[in-house]
C-alpha atoms as a printed R data frame, in Angstrom:
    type eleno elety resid chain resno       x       y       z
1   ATOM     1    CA   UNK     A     1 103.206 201.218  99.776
2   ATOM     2    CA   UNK     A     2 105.964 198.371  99.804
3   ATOM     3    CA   UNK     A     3 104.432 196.804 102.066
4   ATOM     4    CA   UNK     A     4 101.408 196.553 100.216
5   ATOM     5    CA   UNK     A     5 102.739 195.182  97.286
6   ATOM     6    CA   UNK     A     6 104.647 192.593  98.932
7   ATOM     7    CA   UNK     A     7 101.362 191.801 100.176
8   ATOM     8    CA   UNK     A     8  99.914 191.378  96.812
9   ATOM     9    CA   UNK     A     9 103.298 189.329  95.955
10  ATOM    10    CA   UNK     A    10 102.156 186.819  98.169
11  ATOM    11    CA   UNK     A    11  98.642 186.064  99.291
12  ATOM    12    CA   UNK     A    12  98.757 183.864 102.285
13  ATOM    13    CA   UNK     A    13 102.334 184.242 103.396
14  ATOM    14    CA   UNK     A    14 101.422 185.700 106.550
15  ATOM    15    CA   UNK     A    15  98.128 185.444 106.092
16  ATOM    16    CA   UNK     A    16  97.675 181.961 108.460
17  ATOM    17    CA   UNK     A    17  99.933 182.100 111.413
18  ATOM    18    CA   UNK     A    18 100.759 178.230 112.825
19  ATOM    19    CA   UNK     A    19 100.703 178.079 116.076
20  ATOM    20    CA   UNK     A    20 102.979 175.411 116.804
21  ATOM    21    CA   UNK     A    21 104.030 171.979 115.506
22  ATOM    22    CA   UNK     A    22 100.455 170.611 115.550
23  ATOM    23    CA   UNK     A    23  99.614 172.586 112.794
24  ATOM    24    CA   UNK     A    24  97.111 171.686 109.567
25  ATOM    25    CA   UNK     A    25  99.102 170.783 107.404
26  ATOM    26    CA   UNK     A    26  98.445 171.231 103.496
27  ATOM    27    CA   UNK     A    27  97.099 168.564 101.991
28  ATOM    28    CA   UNK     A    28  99.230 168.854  98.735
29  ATOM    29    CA   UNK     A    29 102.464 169.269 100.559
30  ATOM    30    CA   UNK     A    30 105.441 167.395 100.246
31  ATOM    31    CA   UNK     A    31 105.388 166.755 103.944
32  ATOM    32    CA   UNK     A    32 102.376 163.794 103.500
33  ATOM    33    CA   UNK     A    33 103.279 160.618 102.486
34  ATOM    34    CA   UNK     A    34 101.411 158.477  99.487
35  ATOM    35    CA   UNK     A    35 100.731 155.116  99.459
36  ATOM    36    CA   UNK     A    36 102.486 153.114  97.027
37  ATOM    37    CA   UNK     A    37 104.517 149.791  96.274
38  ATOM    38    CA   UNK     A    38 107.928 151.200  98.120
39  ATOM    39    CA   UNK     A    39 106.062 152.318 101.641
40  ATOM    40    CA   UNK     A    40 104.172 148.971 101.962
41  ATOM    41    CA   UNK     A    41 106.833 146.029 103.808
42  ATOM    42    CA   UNK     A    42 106.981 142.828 101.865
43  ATOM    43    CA   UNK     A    43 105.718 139.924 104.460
44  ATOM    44    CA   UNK     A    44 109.049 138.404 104.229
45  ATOM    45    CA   UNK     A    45 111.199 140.472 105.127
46  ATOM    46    CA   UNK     A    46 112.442 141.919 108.773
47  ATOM    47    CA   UNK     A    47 112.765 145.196 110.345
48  ATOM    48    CA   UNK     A    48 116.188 145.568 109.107
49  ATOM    49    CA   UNK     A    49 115.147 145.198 105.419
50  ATOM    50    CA   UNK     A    50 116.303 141.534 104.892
51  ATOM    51    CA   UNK     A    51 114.132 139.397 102.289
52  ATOM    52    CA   UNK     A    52 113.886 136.064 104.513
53  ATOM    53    CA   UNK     A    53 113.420 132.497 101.820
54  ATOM    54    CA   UNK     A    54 110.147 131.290 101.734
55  ATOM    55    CA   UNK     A    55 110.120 128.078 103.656
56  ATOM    56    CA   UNK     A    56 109.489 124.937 102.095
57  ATOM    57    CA   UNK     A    57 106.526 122.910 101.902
58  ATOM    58    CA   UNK     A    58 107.472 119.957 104.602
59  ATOM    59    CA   UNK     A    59 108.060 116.675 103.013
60  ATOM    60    CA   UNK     A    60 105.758 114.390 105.323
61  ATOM    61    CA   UNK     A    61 103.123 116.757 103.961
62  ATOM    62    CA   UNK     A    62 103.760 116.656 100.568
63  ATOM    63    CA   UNK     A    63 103.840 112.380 100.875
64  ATOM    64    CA   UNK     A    64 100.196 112.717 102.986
65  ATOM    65    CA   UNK     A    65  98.917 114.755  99.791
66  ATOM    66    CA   UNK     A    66  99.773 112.206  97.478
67  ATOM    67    CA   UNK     A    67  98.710 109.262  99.256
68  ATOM    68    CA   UNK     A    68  95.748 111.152  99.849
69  ATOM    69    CA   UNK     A    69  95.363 110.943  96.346
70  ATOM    70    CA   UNK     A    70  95.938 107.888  95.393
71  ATOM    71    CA   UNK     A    71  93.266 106.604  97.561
72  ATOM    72    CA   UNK     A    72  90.879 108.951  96.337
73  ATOM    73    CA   UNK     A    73  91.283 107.700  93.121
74  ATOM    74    CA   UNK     A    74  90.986 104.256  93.943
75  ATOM    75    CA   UNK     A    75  87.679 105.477  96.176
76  ATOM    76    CA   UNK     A    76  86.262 107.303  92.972
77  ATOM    77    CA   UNK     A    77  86.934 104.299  90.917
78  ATOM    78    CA   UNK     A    78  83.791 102.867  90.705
79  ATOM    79    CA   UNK     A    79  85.347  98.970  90.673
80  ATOM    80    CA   UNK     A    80  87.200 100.511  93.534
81  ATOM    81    CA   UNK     A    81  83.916 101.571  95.036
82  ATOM    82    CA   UNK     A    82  82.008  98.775  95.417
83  ATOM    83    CA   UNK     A    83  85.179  96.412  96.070
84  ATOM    84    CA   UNK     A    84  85.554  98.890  99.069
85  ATOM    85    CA   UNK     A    85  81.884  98.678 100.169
86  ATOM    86    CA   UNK     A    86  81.638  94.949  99.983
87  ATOM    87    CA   UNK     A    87  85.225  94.712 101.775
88  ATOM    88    CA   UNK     A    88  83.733  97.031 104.410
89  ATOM    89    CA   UNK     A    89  80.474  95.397 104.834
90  ATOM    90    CA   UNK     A    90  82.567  91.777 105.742
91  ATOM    91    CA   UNK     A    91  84.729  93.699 107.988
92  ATOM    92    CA   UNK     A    92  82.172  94.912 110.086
93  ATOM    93    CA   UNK     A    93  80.012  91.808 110.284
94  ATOM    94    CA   UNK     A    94  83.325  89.950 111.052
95  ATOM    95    CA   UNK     A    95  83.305  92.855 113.962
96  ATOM    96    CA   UNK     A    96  80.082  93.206 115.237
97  ATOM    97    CA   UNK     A    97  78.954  89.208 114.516
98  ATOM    98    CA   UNK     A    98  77.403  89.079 118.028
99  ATOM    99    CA   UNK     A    99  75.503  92.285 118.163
100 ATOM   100    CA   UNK     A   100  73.994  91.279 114.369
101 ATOM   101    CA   UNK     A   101  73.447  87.576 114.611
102 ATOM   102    CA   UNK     A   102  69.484  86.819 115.634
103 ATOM   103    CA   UNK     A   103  71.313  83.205 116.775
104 ATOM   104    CA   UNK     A   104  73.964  81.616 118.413
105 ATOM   105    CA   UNK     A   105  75.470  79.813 115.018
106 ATOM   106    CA   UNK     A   106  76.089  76.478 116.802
107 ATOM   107    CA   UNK     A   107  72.654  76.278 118.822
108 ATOM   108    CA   UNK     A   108  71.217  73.000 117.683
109 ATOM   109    CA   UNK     A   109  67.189  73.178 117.127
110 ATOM   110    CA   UNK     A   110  65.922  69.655 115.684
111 ATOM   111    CA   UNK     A   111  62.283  71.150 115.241
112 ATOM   112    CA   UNK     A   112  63.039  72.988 112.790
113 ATOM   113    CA   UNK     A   113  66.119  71.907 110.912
114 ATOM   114    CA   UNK     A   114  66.558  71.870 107.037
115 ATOM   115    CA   UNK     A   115  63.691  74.813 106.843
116 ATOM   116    CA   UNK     A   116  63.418  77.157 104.430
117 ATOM   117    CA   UNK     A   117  63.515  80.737 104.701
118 ATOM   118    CA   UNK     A   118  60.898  82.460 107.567
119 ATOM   119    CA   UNK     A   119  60.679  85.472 109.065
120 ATOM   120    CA   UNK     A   120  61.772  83.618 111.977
121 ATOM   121    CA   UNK     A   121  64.927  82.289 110.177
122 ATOM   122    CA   UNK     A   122  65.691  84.342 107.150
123 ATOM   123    CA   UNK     A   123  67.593  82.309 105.472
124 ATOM   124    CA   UNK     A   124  66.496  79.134 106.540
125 ATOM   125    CA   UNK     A   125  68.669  76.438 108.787
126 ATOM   126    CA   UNK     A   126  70.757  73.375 108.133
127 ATOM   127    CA   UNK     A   127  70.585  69.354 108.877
128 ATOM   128    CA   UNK     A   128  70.940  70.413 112.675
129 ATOM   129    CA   UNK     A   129  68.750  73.056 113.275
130 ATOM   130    CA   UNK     A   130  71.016  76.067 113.243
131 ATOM   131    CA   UNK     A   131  70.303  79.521 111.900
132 ATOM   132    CA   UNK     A   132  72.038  79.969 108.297
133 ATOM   133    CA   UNK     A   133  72.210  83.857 108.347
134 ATOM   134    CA   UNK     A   134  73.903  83.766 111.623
135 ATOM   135    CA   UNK     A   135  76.602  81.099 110.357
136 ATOM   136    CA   UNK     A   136  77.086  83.004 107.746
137 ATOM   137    CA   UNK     A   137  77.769  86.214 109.425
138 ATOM   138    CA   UNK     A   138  80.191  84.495 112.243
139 ATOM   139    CA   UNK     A   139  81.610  82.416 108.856
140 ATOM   140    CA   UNK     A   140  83.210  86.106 108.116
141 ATOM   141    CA   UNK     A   141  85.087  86.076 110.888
142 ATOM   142    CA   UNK     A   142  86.381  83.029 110.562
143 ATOM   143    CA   UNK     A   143  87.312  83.842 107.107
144 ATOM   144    CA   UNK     A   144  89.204  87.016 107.567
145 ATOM   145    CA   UNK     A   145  90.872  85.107 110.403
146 ATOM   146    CA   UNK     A   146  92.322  82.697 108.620
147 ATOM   147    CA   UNK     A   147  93.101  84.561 105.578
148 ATOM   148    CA   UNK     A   148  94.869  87.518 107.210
149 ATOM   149    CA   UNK     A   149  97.207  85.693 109.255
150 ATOM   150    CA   UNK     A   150  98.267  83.852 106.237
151 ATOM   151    CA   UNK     A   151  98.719  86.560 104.354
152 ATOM   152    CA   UNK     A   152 101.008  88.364 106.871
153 ATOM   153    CA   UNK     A   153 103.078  84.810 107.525
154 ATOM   154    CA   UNK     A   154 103.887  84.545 103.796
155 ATOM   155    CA   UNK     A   155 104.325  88.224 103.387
156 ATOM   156    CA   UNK     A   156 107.045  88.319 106.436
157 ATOM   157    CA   UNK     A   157 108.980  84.921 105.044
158 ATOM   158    CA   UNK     A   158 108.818  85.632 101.517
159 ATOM   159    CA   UNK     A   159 110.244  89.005 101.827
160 ATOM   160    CA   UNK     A   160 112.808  88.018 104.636
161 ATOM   161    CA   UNK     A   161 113.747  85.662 102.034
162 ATOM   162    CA   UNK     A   162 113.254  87.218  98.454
163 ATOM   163    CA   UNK     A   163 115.714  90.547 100.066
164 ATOM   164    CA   UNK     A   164 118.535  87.586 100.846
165 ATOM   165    CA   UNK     A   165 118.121  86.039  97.546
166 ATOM   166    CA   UNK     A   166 118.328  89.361  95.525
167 ATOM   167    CA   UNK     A   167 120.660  90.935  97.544
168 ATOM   168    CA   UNK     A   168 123.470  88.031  98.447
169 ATOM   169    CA   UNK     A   169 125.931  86.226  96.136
170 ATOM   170    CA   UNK     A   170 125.339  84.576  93.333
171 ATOM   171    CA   UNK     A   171 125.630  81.203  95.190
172 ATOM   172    CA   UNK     A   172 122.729  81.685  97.365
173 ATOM   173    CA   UNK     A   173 120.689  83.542  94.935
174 ATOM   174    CA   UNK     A   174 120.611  80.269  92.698
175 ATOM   175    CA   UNK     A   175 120.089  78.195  95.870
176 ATOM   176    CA   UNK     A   176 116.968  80.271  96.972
177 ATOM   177    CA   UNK     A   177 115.988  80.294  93.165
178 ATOM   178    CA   UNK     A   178 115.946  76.690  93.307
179 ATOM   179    CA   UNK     A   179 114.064  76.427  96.642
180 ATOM   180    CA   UNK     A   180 111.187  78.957  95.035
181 ATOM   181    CA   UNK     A   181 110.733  76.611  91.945
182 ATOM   182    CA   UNK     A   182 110.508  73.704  93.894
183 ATOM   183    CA   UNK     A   183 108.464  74.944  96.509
184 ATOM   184    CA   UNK     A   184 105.944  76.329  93.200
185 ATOM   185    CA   UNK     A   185 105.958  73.045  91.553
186 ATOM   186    CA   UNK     A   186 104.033  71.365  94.111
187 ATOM   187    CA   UNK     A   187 100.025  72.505  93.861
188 ATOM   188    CA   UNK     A   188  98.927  74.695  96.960
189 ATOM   189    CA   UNK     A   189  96.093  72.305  97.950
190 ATOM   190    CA   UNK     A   190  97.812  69.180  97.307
191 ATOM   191    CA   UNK     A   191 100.733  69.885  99.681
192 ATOM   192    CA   UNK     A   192  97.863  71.869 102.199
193 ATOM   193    CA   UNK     A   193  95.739  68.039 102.254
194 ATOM   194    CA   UNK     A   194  99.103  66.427 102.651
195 ATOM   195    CA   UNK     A   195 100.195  68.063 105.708
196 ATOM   196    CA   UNK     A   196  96.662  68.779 107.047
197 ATOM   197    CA   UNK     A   197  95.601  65.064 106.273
198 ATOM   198    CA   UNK     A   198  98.938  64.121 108.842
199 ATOM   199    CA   UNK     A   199  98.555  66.459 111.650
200 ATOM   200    CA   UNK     A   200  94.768  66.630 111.198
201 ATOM   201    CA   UNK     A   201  92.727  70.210 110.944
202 ATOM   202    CA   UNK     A   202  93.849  73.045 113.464
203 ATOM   203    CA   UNK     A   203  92.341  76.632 113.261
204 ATOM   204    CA   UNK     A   204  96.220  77.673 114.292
205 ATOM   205    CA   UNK     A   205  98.003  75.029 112.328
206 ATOM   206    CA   UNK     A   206  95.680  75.925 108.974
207 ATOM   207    CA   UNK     A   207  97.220  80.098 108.394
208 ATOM   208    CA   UNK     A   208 100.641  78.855 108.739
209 ATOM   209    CA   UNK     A   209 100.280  76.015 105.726
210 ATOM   210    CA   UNK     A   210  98.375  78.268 103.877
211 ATOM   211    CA   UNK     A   211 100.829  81.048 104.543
212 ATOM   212    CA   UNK     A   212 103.587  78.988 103.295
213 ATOM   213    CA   UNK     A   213 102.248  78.322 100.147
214 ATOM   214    CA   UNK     A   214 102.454  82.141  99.066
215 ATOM   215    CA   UNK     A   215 105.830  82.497 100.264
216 ATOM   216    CA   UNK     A   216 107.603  81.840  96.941
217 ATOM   217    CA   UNK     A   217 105.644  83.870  95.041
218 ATOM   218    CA   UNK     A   218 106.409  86.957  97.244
219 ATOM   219    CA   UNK     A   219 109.614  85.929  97.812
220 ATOM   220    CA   UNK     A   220 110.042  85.736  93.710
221 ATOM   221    CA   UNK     A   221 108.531  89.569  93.457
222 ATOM   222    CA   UNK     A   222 110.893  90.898  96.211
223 ATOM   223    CA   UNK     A   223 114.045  89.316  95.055
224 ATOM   224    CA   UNK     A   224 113.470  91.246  91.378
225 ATOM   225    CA   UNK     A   225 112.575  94.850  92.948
226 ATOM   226    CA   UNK     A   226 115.805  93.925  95.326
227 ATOM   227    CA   UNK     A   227 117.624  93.143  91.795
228 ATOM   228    CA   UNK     A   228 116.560  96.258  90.378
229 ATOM   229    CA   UNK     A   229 117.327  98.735  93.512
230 ATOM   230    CA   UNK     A   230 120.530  97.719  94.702
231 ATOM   231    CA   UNK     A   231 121.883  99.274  91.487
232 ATOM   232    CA   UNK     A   232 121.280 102.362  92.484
233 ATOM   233    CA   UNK     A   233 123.546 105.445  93.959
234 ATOM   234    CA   UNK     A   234 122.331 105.493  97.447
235 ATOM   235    CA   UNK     A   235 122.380 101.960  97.943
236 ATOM   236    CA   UNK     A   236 126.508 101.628  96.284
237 ATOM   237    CA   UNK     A   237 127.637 105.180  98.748
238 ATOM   238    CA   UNK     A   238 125.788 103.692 101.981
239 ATOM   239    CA   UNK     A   239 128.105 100.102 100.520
240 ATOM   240    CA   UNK     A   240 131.173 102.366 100.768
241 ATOM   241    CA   UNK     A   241 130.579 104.744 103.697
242 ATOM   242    CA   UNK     A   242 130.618 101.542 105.693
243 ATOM   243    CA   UNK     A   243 127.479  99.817 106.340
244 ATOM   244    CA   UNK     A   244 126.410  96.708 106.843
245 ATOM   245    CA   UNK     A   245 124.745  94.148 104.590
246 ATOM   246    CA   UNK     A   246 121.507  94.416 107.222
247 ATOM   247    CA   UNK     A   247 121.284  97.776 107.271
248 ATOM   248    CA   UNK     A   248 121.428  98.243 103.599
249 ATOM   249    CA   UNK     A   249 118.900  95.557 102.808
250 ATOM   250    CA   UNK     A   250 116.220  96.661 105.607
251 ATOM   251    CA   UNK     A   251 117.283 100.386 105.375
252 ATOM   252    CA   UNK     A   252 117.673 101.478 102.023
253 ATOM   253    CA   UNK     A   253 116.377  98.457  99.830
254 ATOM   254    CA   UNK     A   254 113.352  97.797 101.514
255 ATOM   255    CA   UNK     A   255 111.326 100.735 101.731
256 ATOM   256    CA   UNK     A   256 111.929 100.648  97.998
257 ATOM   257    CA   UNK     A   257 110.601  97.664  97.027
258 ATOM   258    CA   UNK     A   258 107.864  96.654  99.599
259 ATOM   259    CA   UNK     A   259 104.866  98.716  98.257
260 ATOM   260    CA   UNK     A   260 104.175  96.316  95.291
261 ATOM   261    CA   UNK     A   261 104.351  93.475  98.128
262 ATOM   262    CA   UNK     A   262 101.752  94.929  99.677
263 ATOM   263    CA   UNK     A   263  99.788  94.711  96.578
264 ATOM   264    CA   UNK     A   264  99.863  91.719  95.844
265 ATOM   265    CA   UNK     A   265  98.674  90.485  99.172
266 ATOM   266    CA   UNK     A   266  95.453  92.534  98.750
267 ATOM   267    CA   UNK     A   267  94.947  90.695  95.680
268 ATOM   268    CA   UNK     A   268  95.436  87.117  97.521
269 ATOM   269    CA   UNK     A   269  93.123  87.469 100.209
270 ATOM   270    CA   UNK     A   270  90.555  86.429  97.882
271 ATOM   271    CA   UNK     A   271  92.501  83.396  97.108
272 ATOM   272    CA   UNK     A   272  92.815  82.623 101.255
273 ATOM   273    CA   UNK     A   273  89.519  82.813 101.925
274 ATOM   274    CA   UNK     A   274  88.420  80.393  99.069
275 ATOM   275    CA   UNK     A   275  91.353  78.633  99.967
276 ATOM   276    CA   UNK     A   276  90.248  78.345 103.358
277 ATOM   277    CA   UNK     A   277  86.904  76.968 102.263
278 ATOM   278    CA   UNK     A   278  87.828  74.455  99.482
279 ATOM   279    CA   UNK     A   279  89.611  73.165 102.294
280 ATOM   280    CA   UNK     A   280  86.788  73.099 105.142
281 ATOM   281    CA   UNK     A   281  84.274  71.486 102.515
282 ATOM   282    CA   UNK     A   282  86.718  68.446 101.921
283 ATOM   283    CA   UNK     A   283  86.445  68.261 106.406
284 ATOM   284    CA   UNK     A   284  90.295  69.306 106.844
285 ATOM   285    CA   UNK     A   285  89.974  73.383 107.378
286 ATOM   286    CA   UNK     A   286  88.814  74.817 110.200
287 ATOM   287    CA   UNK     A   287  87.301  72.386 112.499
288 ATOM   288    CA   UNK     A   288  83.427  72.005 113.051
289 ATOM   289    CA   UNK     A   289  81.086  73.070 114.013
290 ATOM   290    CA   UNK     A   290  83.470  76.186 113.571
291 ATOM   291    CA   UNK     A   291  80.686  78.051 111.262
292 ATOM   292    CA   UNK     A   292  82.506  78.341 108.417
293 ATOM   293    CA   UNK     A   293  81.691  79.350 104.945
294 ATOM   294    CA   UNK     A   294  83.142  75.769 103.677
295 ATOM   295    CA   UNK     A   295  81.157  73.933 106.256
296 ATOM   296    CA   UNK     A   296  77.889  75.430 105.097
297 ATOM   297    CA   UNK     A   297  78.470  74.719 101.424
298 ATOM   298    CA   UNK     A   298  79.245  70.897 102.509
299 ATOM   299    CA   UNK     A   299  76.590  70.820 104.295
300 ATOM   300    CA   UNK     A   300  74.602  71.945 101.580
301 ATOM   301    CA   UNK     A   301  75.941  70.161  99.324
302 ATOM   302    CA   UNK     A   302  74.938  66.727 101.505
303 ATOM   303    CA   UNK     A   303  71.056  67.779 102.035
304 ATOM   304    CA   UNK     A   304  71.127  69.956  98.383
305 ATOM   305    CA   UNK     A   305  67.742  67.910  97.650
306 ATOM   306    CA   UNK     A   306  65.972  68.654 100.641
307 ATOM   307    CA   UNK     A   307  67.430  72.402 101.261
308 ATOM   308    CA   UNK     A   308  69.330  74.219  98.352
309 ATOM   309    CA   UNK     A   309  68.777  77.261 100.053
310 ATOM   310    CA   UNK     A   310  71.836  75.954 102.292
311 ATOM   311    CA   UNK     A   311  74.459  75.935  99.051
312 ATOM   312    CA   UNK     A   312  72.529  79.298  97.433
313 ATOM   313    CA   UNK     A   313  73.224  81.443 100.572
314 ATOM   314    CA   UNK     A   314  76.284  80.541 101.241
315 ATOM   315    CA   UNK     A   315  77.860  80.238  98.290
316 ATOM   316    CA   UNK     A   316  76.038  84.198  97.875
317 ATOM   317    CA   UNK     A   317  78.216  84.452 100.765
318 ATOM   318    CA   UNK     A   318  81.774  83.289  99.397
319 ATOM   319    CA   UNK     A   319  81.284  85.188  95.971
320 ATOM   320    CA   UNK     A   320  80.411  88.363  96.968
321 ATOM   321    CA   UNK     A   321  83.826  88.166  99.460
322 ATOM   322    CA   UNK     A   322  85.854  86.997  96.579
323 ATOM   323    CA   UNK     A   323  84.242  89.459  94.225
324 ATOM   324    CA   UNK     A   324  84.864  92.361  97.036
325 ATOM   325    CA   UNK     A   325  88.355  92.146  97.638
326 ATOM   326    CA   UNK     A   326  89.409  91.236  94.363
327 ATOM   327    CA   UNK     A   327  87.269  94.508  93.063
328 ATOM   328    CA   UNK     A   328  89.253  96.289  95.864
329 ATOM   329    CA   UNK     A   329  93.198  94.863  94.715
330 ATOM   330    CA   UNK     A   330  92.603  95.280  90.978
331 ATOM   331    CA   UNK     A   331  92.051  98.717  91.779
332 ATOM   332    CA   UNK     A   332  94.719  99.674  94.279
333 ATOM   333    CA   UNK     A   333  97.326  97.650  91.795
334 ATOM   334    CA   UNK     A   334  96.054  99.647  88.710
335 ATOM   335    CA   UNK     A   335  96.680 103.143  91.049
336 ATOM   336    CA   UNK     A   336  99.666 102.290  92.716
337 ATOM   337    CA   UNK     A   337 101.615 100.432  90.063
338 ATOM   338    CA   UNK     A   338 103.647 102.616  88.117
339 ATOM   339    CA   UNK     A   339 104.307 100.250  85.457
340 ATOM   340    CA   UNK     A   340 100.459 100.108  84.504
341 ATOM   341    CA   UNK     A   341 100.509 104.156  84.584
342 ATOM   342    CA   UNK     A   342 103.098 104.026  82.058
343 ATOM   343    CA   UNK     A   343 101.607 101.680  80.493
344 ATOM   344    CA   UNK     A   344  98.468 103.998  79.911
345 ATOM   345    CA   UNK     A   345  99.967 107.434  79.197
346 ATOM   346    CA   UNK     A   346 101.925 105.241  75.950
């Protein structure tokens, strides 16, 4: 009888026997574990329960991102836009002049000179005979290679010299101050006819003068950024750990100051490549029959009675360069300057 009422005491006790350590167990015993916050493992941390920092974002990345977009803007932009369309369209002719030209641009065809436009020549020819579309196309190419090179010749002297200026004594700032205004008093295409009228017209000779009459105006805009940085903390502790004037200037200052350079030079291309052809129509640019953009508009300009096609297309030509790039600069200054963004959130 005790027996039996332990029994009734506790249904089950003995009622399953286990039969070893594989066993059911029971689902709402203590023994089975529940998911929650404390049994998951946090990604960062290790075996031994350590919380590991999360790692940074790597700088190089961070500077891709943003440069990313700036240009993003400036290819959104819809001044940007078509500057950048134009500016590629002249690139690639420039490139690919030989596969695109129907003609060679200095065959000479007397038959059929000073015609109009044809489906044979589509944009007509000249006093000689010669294809006008295909001048025009290798005319690119002999624009961008005159402009560039300028460009980079007065970029590399006016900053070589603008980072001395802003960076030296007083003595030789005044000096190169001096040398600046006097080099900017004389007109660009005054002192390029001078020179070019007394060593006559070169196709290498022609960047360089060009070049050097941008070089005070860059050399102006670097010596005020190199004013304006050499102020600052990193530039006075690299001054007293030790280092040297030309490691400071083209270490620490110039990084600093070189992106509105770079600017500014998109925005003068324009100015080369008209440059380039004021000076080819007065016959002391590039030399002919070089097809160049200046060329065509003098010769134009000589037959415009029997052919104005000759001045139309070609001066087409020069505008919608001009137009392009300076579509292109306006937009990359307006991004990329952080005055005119301070400007606009005022």
């Amino acid at each position: 009888m005790a027996d039996f009422k332990d029994s009734q005491k506790n249904p089950g006790s003995n009622s399953q026997k286990t039969s070893g350590p594989n066993a059911q167990k029971n689902p709402g015993s203590n023994s089975q574990k529940t998911p929650g916050p404390s049994s998951q493992k946090n990604p960062g941390s290790s075996e031994t329960g350590e919380v590991k920092p999360e790692q940074p974002e790597p700088r190089r990345s961070l500077k891709t991102k943003f440069k990313a977009s700036k240009f993003k803007k400036v290819i959104t932009s819809p001044m940007g836009f078509l500057g950048f369309i134009i500016v590629l369209i002249i690139i690639l002719l420039a490139i690919f002049a030989p596969l695109i030209a129907p003609y060679d641009p200095l065959e000479i065809n007397i038959a059929h000179m000073l015609e109009g436009s044809s489906s044979r020549f589509i944009m007509g020819t000249d006093n000689l005979g010669r294809d006008i579309f295909s001048r025009i196309i290798y005319g690119s190419r002999i624009a961008l290679m005159v402009a560039i090179p300028a460009i980079i010749f007065g970029v590399i002297v006016g900053m070589f010299l603008g980072i001395i200026s802003g960076y030296s004594t007083e003595r030789v700032d005044s000096f190169f101050i001096v040398l600046f205004d006097t080099m900017r008093s004389l007109p660009a295409i005054i002192f390029a006819i001078t020179v070019l009228a007394i060593i006559g017209p070169s196709m290498y000779i022609l960047p360089i003068i060009m070049g050097i009459t941008r070089v005070p105006i860059y050399g102006r805009l670097i010596r005020a950024s190199t004013l304006r940085v050499k102020e600052n903390e990193y530039v006075t502790a690299s001054r007293a750990l030790g280092g040297s004037s030309l490691s400071i200037m083209f270490k620490h200052i110039l990084p600093n100051v070189i992106a509105p350079l770079f600017i500014q030079a998109a925005m003068d291309i324009p100015v080369m490549i008209t440059f380039e052809a004021g000076l080819s129509f007065l016959g002391l640019g590039v030399p002919p029959p070089t097809p160049s953009w200046g060329h065509i508009l003098r010769t134009g300009y000589l037959n415009v009675r029997q052919a104005p096609h000759i001045v139309i297309y070609g001066g087409i030509a020069l505008i919608l360069a001009t137009l392009g790039f300076t579509l292109l600069g306006e937009t990359l200054r307006d991004v990329f300057d952080p005055k005119l963004q301070r400007r606009g959130n005022l």
